[in-house]
N, C-alpha and C positions, 0 to 999 in steps of 0.2 A: 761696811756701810754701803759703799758701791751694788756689790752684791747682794745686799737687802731690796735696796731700790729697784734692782734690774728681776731679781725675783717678783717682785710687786708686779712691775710692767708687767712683763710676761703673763702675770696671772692676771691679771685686768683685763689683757687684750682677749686671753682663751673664755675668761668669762663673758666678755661682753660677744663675741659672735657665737658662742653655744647659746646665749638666752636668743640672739635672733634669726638663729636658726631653729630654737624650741616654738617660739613663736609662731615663725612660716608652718612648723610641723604642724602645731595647735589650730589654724587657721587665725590666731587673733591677727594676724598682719598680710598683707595682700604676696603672693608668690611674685609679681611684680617688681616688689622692693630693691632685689638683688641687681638688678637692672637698673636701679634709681643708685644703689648703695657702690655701684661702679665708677659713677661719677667722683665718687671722691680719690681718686688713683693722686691728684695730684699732691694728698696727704703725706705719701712716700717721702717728697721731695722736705714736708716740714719736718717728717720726725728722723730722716736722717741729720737735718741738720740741728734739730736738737740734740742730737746724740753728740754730733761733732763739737759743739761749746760747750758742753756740761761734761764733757768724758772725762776729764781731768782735772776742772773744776773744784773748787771746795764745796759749793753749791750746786753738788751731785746728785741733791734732791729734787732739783725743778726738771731732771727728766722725766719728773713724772707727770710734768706737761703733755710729753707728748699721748700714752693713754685718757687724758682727760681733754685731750683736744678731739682725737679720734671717736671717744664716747660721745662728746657733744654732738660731734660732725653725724654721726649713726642714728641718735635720736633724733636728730632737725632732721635726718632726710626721712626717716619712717614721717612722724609725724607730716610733714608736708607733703609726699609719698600719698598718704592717707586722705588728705584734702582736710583733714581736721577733725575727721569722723569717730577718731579714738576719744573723744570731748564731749560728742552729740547725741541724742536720745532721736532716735528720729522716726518720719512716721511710720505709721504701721497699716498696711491692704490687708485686707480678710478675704480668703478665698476656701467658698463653702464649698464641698462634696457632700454627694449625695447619690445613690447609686441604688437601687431595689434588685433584692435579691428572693425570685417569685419561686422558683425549683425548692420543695425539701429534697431532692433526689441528690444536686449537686453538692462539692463540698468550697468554699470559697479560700481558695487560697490568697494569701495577705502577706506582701510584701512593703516595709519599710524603710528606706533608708533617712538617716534626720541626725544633726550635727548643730552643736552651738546654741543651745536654746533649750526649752520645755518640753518634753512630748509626752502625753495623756491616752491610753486606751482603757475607754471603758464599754459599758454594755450600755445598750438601745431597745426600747420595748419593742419596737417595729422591726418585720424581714429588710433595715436596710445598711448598707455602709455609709455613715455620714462623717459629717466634721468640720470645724473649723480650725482653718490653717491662717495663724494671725502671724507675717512675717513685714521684716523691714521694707521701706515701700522700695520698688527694683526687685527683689527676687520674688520668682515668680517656681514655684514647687511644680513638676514635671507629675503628671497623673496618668495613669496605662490602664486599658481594663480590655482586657482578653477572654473571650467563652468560647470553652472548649467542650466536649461530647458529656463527660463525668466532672470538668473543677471550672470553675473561674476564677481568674488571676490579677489581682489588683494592684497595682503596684505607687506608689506614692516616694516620691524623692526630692528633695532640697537640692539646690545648686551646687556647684563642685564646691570646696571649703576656699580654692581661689578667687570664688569672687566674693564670698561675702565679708566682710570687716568687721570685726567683734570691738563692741565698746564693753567696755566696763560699769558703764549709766544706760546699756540697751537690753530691755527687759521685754523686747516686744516680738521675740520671735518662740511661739507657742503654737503648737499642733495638740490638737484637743478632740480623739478620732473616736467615735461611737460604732459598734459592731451590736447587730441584732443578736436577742438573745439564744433565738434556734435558729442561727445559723449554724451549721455544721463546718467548723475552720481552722487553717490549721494558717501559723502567724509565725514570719520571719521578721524580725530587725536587726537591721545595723543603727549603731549609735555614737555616736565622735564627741567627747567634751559636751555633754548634757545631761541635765536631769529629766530622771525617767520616773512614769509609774503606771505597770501594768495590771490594772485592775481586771483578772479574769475570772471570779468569784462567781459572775452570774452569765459565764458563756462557754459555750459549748464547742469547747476547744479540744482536737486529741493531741495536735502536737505544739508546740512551743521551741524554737530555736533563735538565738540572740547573742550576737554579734557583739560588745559593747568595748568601748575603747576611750579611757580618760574619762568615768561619767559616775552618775548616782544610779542606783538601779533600784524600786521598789518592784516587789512581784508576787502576786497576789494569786494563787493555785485554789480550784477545784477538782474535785472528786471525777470528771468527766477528763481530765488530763493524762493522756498514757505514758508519752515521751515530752520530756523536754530536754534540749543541748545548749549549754552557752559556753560561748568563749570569752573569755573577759580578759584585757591588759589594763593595768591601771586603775582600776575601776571599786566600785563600793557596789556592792549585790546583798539585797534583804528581802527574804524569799518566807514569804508566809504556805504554810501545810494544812491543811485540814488532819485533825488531830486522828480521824477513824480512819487515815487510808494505812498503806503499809508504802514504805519509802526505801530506795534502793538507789545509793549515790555511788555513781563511777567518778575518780577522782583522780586528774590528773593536774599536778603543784607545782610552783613554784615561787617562792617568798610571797605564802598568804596566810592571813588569819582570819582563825575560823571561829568559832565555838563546837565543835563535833562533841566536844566532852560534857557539853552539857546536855546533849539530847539525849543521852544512853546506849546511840548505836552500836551493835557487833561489830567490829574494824578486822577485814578483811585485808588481802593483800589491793591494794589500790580499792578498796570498797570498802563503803557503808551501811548496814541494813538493820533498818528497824526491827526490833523483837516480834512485832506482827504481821510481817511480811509474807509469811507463809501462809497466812491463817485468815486474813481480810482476802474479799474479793475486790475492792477496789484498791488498784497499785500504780505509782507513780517513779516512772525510772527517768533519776534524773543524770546526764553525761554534762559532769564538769572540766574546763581546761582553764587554766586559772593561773594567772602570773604577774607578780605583784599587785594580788585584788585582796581587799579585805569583804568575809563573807559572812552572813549573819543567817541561820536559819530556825523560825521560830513555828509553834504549832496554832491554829487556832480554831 
């Protein structure tokens, strides 16, 4: 019986600091906390001497005070830690981009990084880069734009994952980014815990590379697409094809599911390739790295 309880503890205690340290990793909790969560050192002093009354004890079960006093003590200090923000929906600033992009000569290169929240690329009738960046009021998204001889370089980033606080009831942090349709551009993101959807059906993209890490990924391909690369941890990726190109997947795995068997691909050593890959002029080479992601790829 001793030994049951003491197993319990044990596992109580490894559970509760892997979830807040999964936490800090995830951003929902401030990197700060560890700093708050040191104050409790003088914990030590109660759950030895819980140890010492109850060791011998008949009533060898209420050692298990001491992980449920520790648990308590870990959550009042996040929460309070937090200021109470894990509870509040709060407000939301709108900060518009807008950028005109007058050269067909040059090509615009599109850099984003974005975590914890919504992000939206779609296409724009006009030559320009817009958007509405709707985040918690405090962060304020970091905006870069570089011209150079042949590219312009635009870059767009959300705050480090340390300062911003993820609630559970906060639904107000959405990036919702519009790219002209002949623009000639070629579009990088990084993704952290987010839902994504890259509509690129009606832009004029050759290359495509993404980043994503703990997130939803929809992704929307045109016939004007040469390369695209992603790297995905954790992640959910649904990847729509235009039915008339020819496709050609490099494929490196680990613990992912796919559908490949329902498409009819020839399965190569690490490769994929549609039966009309030789024979279409339009071809899309896709380089996948992929570890514990679930992937969906459909034709349309």
């Amino acid at each position: 019986m001793k030994q049951h309880i003491e197993r319990i503890s044990n596992g109580l205690y490894i559970l509760l600091f892997g979830f807040v340290f999964l936490w800090i990793s995830l951003g929902f909790v401030k990197m700060n906390v560890i700093f708050q969560l040191l104050k409790l050192w003088p914990l030590f002093f109660v759950i030895v001497g819980i140890e010492i009354i109850f060791k011998r004890a008949k009533l060898s079960f209420l050692k298990l005070l001491s992980p449920i006093i520790v648990i308590s003590s870990v959550i009042g200090i996040i929460f309070v830690s937090q200021a109470g923000d894990l509870f509040h929906q709060r407000q939301i600033e709108i900060f518009k981009i807008n950028q005109n992009f007058l050269s067909d000569e040059k090509i615009a290169d599109f850099n984003v990084n974005f975590s914890l929240g919504e992000l939206f690329i779609i296409d724009a009738h006009d030559n320009s880069i817009s958007g509405d960046l709707a985040v918690p009021k405090g962060i304020v998204p970091e905006l870069n734009f570089k011209e150079f001889e042949k590219e312009d370089l635009y870059e767009i980033s959300g705050n480090p994952l340390s300062d911003y606080v993820f609630s559970p009831w906060d639904n107000s942090h959405k990036w919702d980014i519009r790219i002209g349709r002949n623009i000639s551009s070629k579009i990088k993101i990084k993704t952290y815990a987010s839902k994504n959807k890259f509509n690129m059906s009606n832009l004029s993209v050759s290359d495509f590379i993404l980043d994503t890490k703990i997130s939803s990924n929809e992704i929307i391909l045109n016939d004007t697409i040469k390369k695209i690369r992603i790297n995905s941890v954790g992640s959910k990726l649904s990847i729509l094809i235009p039915k008339e190109v020819g496709v050609k997947i490099s494929l490196n795995k680990f613990l992912i599911i796919d559908n490949f068997k329902e498409l009819g691909l020839n399965r190569g050593f690490k490769e994929y390739v549609s039966p009309n890959y030789e024979d279409v002029t339009k071809k899309i080479d896709i380089d996948l790295d992929l570890k514990f992601s679930e992937l969906e790829i459909k034709y349309y």
